[in-house]
N, C-alpha and C positions, 0 to 999 in steps of 0.2 A: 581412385583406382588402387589395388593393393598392390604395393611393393613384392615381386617376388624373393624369398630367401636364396641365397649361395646353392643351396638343396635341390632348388627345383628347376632348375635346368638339368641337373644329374637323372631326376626321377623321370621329366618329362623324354628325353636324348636315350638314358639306357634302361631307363622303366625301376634302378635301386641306386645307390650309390653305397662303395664297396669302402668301408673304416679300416683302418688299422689296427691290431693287436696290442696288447701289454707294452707298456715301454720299461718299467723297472725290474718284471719277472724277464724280459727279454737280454735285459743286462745283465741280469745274475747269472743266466744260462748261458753269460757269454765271458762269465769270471769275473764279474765286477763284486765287491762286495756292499751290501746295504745295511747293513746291520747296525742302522744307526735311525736317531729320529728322524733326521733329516731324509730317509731313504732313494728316492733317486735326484732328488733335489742336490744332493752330496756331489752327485756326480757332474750337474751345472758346474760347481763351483771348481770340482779335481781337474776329472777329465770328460771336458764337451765334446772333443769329437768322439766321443764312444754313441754319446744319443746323435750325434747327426748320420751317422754311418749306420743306427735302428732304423731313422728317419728313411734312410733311403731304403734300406735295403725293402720297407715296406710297399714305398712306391713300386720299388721291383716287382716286390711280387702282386702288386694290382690295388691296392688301395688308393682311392680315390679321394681318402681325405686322412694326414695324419694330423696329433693332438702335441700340442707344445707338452715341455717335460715342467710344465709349473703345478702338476697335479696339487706337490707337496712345496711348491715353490711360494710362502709367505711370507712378506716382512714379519708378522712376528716368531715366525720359528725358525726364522732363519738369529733375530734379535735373542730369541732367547739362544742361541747356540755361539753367542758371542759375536756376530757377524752387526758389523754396520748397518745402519736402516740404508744409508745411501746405497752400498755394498751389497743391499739384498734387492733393493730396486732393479738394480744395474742388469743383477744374475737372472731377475722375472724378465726383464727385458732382451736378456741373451738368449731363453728357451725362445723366442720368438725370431729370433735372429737363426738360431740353429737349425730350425724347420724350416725358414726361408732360404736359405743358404743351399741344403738338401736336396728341396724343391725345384732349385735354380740349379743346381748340378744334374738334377735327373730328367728336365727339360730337356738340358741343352747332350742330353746324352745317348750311345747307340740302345739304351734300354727300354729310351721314347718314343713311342708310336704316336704322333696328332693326329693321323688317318683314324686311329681306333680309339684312344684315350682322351677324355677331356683333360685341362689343364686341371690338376689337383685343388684340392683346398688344405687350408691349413685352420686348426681349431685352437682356439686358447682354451687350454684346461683350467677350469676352476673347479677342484677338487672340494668337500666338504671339511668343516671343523674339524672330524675327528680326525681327518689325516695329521694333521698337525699332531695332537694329540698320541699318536702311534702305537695305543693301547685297543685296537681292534674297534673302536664305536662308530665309526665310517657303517660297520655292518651292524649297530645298534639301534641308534639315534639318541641314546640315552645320559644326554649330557647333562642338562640340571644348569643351564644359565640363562640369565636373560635375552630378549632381543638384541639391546644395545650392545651387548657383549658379541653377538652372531655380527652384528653390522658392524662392529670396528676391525673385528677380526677380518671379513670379504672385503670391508671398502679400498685397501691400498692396493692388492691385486687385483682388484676388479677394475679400478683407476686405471692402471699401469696397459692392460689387455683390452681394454674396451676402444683406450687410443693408438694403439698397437695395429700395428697393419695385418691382423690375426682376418682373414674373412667372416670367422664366426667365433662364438663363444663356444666352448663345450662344459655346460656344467653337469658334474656328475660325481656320480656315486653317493648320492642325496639319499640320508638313512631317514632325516627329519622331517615332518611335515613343519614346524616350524621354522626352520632353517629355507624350505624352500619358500615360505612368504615371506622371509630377508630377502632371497634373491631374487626374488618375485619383483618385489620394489626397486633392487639394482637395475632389473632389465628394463622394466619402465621408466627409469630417468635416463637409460642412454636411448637415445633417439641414433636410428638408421643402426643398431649393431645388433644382428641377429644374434642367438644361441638356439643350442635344443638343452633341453633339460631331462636328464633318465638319472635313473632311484635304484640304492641297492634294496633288493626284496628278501623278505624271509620267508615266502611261499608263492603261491600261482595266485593271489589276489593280495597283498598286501606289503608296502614298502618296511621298510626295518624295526622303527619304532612301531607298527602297526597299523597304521592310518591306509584303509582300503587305496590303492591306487590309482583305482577309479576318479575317488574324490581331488585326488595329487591331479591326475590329469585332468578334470574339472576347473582346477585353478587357475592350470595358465590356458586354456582353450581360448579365451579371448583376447590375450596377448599378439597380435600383432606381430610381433617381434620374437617370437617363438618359430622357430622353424621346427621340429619336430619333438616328440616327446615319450620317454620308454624305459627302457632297464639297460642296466649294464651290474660288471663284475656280482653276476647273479645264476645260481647253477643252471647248465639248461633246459631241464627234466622241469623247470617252471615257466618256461618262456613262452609257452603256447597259450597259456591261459591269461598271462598278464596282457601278452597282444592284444586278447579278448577285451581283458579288462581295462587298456589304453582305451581302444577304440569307442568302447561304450560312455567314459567319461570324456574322449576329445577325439569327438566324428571325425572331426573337421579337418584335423594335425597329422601328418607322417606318424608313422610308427619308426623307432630307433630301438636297435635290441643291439648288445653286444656283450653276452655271458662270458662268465671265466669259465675254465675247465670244469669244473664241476666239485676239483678239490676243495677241502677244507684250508684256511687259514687260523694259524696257532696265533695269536697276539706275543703270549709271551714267546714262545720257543722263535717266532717272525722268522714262520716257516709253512711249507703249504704238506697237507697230507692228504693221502689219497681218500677222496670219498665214494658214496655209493651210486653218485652219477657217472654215467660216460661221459666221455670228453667231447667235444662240439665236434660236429661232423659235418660233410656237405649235404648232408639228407637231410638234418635237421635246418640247411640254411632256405633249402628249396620250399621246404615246411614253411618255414618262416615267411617268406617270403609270401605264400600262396596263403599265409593266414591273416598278410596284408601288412605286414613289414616293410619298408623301403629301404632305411638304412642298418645294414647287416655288417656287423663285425666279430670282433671278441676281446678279451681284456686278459685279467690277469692268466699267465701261463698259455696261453693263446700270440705265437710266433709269425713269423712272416712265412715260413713253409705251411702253416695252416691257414694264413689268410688266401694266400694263392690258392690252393686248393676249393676254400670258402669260393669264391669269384671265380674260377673253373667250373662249379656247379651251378651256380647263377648261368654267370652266361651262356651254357652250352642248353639253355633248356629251350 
């Protein structure tokens, strides 16, 4: 019999389940500064109650599932920034603590409805290569190293979150088709730890390095262990047609969509400007939804005042 994912009692109960927004564009606009490589990983280490107080405040407004702040959370870039391997464990295993903490405050709080709300989830993020890296290739793919080097790089966070009382994995913002057959094989040797897996895209059929994303969602379709699979931090003006293109390469699988605003990101200026897309709206979630979506959110520059609104239009339909 197949195991159901953490997902499908959400999809089965309220027919979507409603993600959380940006956690490090959410801190800037809340005067944190990131402007480092480390970017919201920094702020594990300064100040943690800034992301547990994001955390909640998303529950507030309706997300049904927030993402640990380990995006950018690596032993090794945390090692190369001077910080202890023990020291960068500790701080992967605090993003985990900080969403559970969150979690347990917003339970136990007058902002919680169990008549209406299921009990949330919480995702371990596993961010890609490039984030480390903090020269914009997350939206590339175009790194130029071996596997082994991809698999030394995920193995200690993926370690650390996979035995982590995280309900699910979140991996994302996967530019490489290579990269995601690393973590292809991470998923396969943790037995009973789901994830969903979504890809940043550079059009309405193709993930960053180019590889149709059809093919990407062909990969993990018979994973098991895959709970849904789709785009994220990817402008929205393409999100209709990748739906398309999830569906066609993995019948089988939830769809996962959660675009940024639609701005551009500068690498070097590590800055966002405004682009020729609109910014995510509830028409385009109802869209989404009716093009066979399940799990609907948004990312970078996408707030808790726009997720409520997101889940305002869901539900009220």
């Amino acid at each position: 019999m197949k195991q159901l994912s953490p997902v499908d009692n959400f999809i089965e109960k309220q027919g979507m389940l409603m993600l959380d927004g940006g956690l490090a564009t959410e801190l800037e606009e809340r005067g944190y500064q990131l402007d480092s490589d480390l970017w919201s990983a920094r702020i594990l280490l300064e100040e943690p109650e800034a992301i547990r107080a994001v955390h909640y405040d998303y529950l507030k407004a309706g997300a049904d599932c927030i993402s640990t702040a380990s995006y950018q959370a690596t032993v090794e870039g945390f090692t190369d920034a001077g910080i202890s391997e023990e020291e960068a464990r500790s701080l992967i295993s605090l993003s985990v603590s900080l969403a559970e903490d969150a979690r347990d405050r917003f339970l136990n709080s007058d902002d919680y409805d169990s008549a209406s709300r299921l009990r949330p989830l919480i995702a371990g993020s596993v961010g890609p290569y490039g984030a480390m890296l903090a020269d914009g290739s997350e939206y590339r793919g175009d790194y130029g190293v071996s596997d082994r080097v991809l698999s030394l790089f995920h193995e200690p966070r993926w370690e650390i979150l996979s035995n982590s009382s995280v309900d699910l994995l979140a991996i994302e913002t996967i530019p490489s088709f290579q990269e995601a057959k690393i973590l292809l094989n991470l998923l396969n040797q943790s037995s009973g730890k789901f994830a969903w897996i979504s890809f940043s895209c550079k059009d309405g059929e193709r993930i960053s390095d180019g590889t149709p994303i059809s093919e990407c969602a062909s990969l993990f379709e018979s994973c098991e262990n895959v709970a849904a699979i789709g785009v994220n931090c990817t402008a929205p003006k393409y999100i209709s047609s990748l739906i398309r293109q999830v569906r066609l390469g993995a019948p089988g699988k939830p769809v996962i969509v959660y675009p940024n605003s639609g701005e551009l990101y500068d690498a070097e200026k590590r800055s966002w400007t405004t682009g020729s897309d609109s910014a995510i709206n509830g028409f385009d979630s109802a869209r989404w939804y009716e093009e066979g979506a399940r799990l609907i959110g948004g990312c970078c520059r996408i707030g808790p005042t726009r997720i409520h609104e997101l889940r305002e239009a869901l539900t009220s339909r």
